[in-house]
Every structure is written in C-alpha cells, then in structure tokens.
C-alpha positions as CSV (number, residue, x, y, z in Angstrom):
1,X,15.9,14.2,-80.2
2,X,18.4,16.5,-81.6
3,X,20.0,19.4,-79.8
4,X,20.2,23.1,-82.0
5,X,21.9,26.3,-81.1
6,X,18.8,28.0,-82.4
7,X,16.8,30.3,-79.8
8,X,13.4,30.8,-80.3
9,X,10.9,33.4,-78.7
10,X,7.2,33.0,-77.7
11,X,4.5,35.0,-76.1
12,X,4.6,33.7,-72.9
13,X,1.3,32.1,-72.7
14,X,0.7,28.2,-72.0
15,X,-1.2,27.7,-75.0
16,X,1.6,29.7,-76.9
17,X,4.4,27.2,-75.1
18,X,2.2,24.1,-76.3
19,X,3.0,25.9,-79.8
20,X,6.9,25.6,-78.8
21,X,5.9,21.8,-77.9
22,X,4.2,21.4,-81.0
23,X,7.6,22.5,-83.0
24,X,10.1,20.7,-81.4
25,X,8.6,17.3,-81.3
26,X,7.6,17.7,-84.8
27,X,11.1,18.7,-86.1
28,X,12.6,16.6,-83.8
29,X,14.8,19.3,-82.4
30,X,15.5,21.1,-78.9
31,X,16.6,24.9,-79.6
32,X,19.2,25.4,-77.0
33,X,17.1,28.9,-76.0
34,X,13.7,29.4,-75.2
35,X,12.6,33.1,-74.5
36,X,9.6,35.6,-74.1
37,X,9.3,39.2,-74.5
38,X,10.3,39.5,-70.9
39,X,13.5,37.3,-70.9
40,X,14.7,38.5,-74.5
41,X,16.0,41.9,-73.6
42,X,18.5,40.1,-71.5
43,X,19.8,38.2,-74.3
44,X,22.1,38.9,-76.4
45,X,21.1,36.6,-79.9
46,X,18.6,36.9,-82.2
47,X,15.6,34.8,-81.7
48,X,13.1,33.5,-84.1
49,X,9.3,34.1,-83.0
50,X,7.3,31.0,-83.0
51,X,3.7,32.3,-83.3
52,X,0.8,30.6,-80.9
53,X,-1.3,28.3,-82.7
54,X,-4.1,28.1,-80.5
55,X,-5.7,24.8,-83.0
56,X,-2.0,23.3,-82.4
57,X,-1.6,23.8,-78.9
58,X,-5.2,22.6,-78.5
59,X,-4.0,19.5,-79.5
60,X,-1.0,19.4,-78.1
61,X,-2.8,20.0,-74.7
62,X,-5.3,16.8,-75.7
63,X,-2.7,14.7,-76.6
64,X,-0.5,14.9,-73.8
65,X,-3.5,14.4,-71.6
66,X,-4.1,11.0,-73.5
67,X,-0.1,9.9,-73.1
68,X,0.9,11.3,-69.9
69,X,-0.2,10.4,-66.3
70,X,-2.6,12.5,-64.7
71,X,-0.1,13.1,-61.8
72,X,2.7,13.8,-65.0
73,X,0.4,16.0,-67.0
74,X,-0.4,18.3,-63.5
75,X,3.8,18.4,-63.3
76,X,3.7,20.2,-66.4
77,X,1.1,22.3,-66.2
78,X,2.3,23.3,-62.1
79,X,6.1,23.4,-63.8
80,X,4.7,26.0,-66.5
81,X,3.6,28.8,-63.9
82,X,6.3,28.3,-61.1
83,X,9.2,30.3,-61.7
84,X,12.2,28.5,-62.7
85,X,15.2,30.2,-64.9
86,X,15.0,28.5,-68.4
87,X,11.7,27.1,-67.3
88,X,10.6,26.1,-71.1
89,X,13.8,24.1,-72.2
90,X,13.4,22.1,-68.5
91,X,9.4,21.2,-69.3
92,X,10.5,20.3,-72.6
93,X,13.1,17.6,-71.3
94,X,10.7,16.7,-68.9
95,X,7.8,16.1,-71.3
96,X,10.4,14.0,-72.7
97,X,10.8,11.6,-69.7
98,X,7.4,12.1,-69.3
99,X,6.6,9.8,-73.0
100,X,8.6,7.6,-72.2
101,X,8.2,6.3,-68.9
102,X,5.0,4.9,-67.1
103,X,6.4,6.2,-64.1
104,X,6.0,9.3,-62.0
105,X,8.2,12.1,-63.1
106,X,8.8,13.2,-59.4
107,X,11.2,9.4,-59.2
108,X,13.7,10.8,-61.5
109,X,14.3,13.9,-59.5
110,X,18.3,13.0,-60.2
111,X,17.9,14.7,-63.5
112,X,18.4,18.6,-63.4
113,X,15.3,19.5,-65.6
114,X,13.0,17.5,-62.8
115,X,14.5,18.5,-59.9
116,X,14.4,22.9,-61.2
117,X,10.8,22.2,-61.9
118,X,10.4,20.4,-58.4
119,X,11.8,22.9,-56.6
120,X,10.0,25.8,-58.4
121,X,6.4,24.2,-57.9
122,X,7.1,23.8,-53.9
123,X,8.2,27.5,-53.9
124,X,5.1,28.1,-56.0
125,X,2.5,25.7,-53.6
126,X,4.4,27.5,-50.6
127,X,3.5,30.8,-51.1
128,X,-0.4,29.5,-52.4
129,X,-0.2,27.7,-49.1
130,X,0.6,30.9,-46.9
131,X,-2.0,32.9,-49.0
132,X,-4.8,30.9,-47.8
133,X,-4.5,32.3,-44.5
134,X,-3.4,35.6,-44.9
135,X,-5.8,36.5,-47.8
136,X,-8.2,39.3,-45.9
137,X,-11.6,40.2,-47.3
138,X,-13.5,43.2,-47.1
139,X,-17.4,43.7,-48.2
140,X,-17.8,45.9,-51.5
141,X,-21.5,46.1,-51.5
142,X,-22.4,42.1,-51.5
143,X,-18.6,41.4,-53.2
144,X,-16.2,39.9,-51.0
145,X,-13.2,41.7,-52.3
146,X,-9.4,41.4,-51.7
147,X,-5.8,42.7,-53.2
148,X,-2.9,40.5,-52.7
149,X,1.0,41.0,-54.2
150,X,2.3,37.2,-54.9
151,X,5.7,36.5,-55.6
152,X,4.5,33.5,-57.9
153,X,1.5,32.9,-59.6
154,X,-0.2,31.6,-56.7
155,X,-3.5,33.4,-57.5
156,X,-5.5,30.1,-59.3
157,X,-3.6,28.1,-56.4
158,X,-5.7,29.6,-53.6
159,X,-9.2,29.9,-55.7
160,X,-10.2,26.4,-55.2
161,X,-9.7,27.2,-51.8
162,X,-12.2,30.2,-51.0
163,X,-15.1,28.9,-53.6
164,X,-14.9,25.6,-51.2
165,X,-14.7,27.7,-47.8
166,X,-17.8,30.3,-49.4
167,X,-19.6,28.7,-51.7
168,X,-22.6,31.2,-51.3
169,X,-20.5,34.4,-51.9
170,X,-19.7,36.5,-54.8
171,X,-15.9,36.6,-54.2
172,X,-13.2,39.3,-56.6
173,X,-9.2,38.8,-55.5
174,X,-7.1,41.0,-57.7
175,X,-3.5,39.9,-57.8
176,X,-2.0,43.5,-58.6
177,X,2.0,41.4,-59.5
178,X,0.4,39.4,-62.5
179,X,-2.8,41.9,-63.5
180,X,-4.5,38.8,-63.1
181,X,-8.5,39.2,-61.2
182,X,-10.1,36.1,-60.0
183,X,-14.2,35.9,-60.0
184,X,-15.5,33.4,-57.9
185,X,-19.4,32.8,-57.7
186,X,-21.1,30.2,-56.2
187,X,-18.1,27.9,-56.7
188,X,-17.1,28.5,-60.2
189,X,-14.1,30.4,-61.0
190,X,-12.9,32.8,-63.6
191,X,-9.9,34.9,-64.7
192,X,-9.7,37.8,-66.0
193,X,-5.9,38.5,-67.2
194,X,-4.1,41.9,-67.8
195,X,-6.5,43.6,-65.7
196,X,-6.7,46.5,-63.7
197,X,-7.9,46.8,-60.4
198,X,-11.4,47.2,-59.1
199,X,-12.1,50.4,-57.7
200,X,-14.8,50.8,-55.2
201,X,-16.4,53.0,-53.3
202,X,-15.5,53.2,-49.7
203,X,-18.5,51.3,-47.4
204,X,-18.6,52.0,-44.2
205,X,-19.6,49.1,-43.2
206,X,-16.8,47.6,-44.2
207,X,-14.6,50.5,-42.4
208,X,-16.5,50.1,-39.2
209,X,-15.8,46.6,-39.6
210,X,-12.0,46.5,-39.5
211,X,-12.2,49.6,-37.1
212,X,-13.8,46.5,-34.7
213,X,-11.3,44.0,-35.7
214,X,-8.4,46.5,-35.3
215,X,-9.9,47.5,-31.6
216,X,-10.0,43.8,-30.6
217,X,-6.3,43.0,-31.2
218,X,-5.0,45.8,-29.5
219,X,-7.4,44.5,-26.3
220,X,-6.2,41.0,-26.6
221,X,-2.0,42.3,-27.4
222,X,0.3,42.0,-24.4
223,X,2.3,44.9,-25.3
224,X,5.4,43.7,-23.6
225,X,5.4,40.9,-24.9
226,X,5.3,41.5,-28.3
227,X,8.4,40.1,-30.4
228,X,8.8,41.7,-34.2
229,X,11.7,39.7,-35.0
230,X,9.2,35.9,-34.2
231,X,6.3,37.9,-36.0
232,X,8.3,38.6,-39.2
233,X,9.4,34.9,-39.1
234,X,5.8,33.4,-39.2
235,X,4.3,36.9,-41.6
236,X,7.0,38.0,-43.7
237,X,6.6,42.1,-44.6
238,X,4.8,41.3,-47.8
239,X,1.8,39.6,-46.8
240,X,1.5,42.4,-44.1
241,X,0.7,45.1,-47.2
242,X,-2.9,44.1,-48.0
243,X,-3.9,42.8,-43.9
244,X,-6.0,45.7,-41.7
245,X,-4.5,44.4,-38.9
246,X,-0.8,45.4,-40.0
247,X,-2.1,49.6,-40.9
C-alpha cells in the first residue's frame, strides 16, 4: 500500500468512511489526511471531497464482514465512533492488519494505529458504562423519557441496556451533544439523528414523583457527613445535569 500527501474530506458518516475504504484499497493508496467538515476548518490544505456512495460502502460493509473476524469487524465499527485524533487514517491501517492476520487486532496493540483506537473505545465503553447507572427517567404520558449530555457517542452503547432492563416500555433518551434520539419499544431500537429535542408537557405525576424521591434522600442524608470532594470522584459534575436528585 502506497503512502500519498493527498488529504481528502468526507461527510463524516460511517457509510460515507466505508466510501474512503472503498477508495484507498482500490487505488492502492493511503492519503496522508483524512478530514470532515468539522476537522477541515482547522487545516490548513486543500482537501478533495470524496462523495458517500452508499451502493459502495454497502459493500464494503459486507465484505469486510466476510474477511474480518467478528471480534475485528466490532473493532472497527467501536474504533469509528470513539474519539480519537486522526481517527480515519488509524482504522484504515488497522483494517489493514485486520486482512491480513487471523488474529485478534487487540494482540498487536504495539502498533500506534491499534493501540489510539484501543484507548479511544475504553474511554468510549467507560462513559457508556457510567451512563447505565446514572441515566434518570421520568414518565411523559406512558414514554419513559430522559436527556443525557455524553462526552462520546455513548448513546447506542447504553440502548441495549434499557430495552433488556424494560422490555415492556416505550422508552425516548435524547442525547442533546450528538442531536442523536433513541426510541426503544418493546426491545427494538431506533435512531433518529440531527434531532431536536422532545418537548413535553409537564405531568404532575411525574413532578410529584421526583418531589418523593428528592424528600427521601434528604431523610436518609447524614448532613455532617456529607463529603463533596468523594461525591464528585464517584459522579463527576456532568452526569449531575440531567439527575433530580442533584437540583
């Protein structure tokens, strides 16, 4: 595989990086740049726009699946939505490794591109980790319904979750960083992406509700012996935002 000093520029979608894919095994060349709209205004050189192909990265996405180990193929795809600076030219190396080995990709961790896409899906399964604890619901109607502000984009992390732990509900979570509103019913899960947020009216069921919650913490607190500094160490600041508990 030969290196250019070309940058290209996608739209940031998977399917529109399995385009990128597409290009670079088919030309048989790595551009040393890979940007999207977000990333470009920091740079400095012209970029050439690679344009999804949704047919091309449909078969890019089946292809792989065919070559790559299952455990490989979920590397990508987790690698693809952690946050990792030059995350596309680090996948692309990796889906090198990844053709060319029978092996899992989390052995070669020695190489740079494995170990930045590693260490960006633990962040990333961290935060998904913490959010399945500190996700709070309220009752819109017969909708359990809940605003949270990841870091990552932990939001499809978490869903499996709470459609296993309420398979009977109607569940919205709105994930106002991405714009991106899960729909969970009866154990199936959907997306909605560059949406905005719900808006309900108030219920007062639902405020009488975390009026009782709010009353039984402040029975059961020990004033004296309350400790911000451990608190913040086990509930950082920004999962406090959306809790009732916190207001």
């Amino acid at each position: 595989m030969e290196y250019s000093a070309e940058t290209w520029e996608y739209d940031g979608s998977f399917y529109g990086f399995l385009t990128i894919v597409y290009h670079a095994f088919k030309s048989e060349v790595f551009p040393e740049s890979i940007l999207t709209p977000e990333t470009s205004v920091e740079s400095l050189f012209l970029s050439e726009w690679i344009e999804k192909d949704e047919q091309k990265a449909q078969r890019i996405y089946v292809r792989l699946q065919q070559r790559l180990k299952p455990e490989n193929f979920q590397f990508i795809l987790d690698g693809f939505y952690a946050t990792v600076p030059n995350k596309e030219s680090h996948l692309l190396e990796a889906l090198l490794i990844a053709l060319d080995t029978k092996d899992s990709l989390t052995n070669f961790i020695g190489h740079p591109s494995i170990l930045a896409i590693h260490k960006g899906i633990k962040t990333l399964l961290g935060e998904a980790h913490l959010f399945t604890g500190f996700v709070r619901f309220e009752y819109v109607g017969k909708i359990l319904f809940s605003k949270i502000s990841p870091k990552y984009f932990s939001l499809p992390y978490i869903c499996p979750h709470f459609a296993e732990r309420y398979p009977l509900e109607s569940i919205m979570i709105y994930d106002e960083t991405h714009r991106l509103l899960a729909l969970i019913k009866q154990g199936d899960i959907s997306f909605v992406e560059n949406a905005d947020c719900p808006h309900f009216e108030e219920q007062q069921l639902e405020e009488d509700i975390q009026d009782q919650w709010k009353t039984f913490l402040r029975a059961v607190t020990i004033q004296e012996r309350i400790n911000k500094k451990v608190q913040l160490s086990h509930m950082p600041l920004r999962f406090q935002k959306h809790m009732p508990e916190w207001q």
